[in-house]
C-alpha positions as CSV (number, residue, x, y, z in Angstrom):
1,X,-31.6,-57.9,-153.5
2,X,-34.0,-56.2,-155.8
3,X,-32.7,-52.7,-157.3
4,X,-33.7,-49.4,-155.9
5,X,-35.1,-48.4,-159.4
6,X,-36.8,-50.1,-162.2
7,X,-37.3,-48.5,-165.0
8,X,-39.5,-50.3,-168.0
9,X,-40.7,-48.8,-171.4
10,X,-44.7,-48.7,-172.1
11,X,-46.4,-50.5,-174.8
12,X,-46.8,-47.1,-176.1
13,X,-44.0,-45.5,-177.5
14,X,-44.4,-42.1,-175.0
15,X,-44.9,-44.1,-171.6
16,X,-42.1,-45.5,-169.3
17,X,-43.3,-47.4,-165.9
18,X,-40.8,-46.2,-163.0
19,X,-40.5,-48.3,-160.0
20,X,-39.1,-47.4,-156.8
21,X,-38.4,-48.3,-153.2
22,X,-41.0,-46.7,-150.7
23,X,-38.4,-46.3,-148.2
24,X,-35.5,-45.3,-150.8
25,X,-38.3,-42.5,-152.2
26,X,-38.8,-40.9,-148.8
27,X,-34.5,-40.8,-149.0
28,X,-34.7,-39.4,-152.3
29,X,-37.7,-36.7,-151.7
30,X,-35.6,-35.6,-148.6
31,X,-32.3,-35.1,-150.7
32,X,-34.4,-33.4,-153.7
33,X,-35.5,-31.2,-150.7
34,X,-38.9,-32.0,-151.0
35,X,-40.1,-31.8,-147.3
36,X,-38.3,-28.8,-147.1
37,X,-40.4,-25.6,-145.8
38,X,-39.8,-23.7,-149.0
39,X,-41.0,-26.4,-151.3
40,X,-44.1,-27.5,-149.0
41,X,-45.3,-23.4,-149.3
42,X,-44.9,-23.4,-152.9
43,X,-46.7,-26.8,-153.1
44,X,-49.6,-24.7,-151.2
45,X,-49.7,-22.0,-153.4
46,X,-50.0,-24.6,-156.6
47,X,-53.0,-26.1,-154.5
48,X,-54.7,-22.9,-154.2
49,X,-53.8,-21.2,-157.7
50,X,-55.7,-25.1,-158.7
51,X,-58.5,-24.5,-156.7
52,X,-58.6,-20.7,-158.2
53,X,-58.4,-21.8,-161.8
54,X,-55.1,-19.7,-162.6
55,X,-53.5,-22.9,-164.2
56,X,-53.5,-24.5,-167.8
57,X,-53.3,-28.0,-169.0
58,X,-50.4,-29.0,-171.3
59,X,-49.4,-31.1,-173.5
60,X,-45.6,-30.7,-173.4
61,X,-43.1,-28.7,-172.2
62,X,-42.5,-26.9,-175.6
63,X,-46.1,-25.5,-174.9
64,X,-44.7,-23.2,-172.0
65,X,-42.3,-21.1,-174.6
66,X,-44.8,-19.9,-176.6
């Protein structure tokens, strides 16, 4: 039986490859809550702040402090 998650680290030294199970995904996704209603309105608001131009590209999470 092959593993629910593979994990395997990039040539380069800031990429990872993760592998996962379609069907253990959708479990996951569901536990994580992401099919709830709350999550699928905020996930509409992202789409539309996109479209709108209210967002920023960056580089790492560090970026969002400052």
């Amino acid at each position: 039986m092959a593993s629910t998650i593979t994990i395997k680290k990039g040539e380069a030294s800031r990429k990872i490859l993760v592998e996962i199970d379609a069907d253990k995904f959708e479990r996951l996704a569901a536990n994580l809550g992401f099919f709830g209603r709350d999550f699928l309105k905020t996930l509409d608001r992202s789409l539309k702040d996109e479209a709108h131009g209210r967002v920023r590209k960056i580089n790492s999470l560090k970026e969002l402090s400052a």
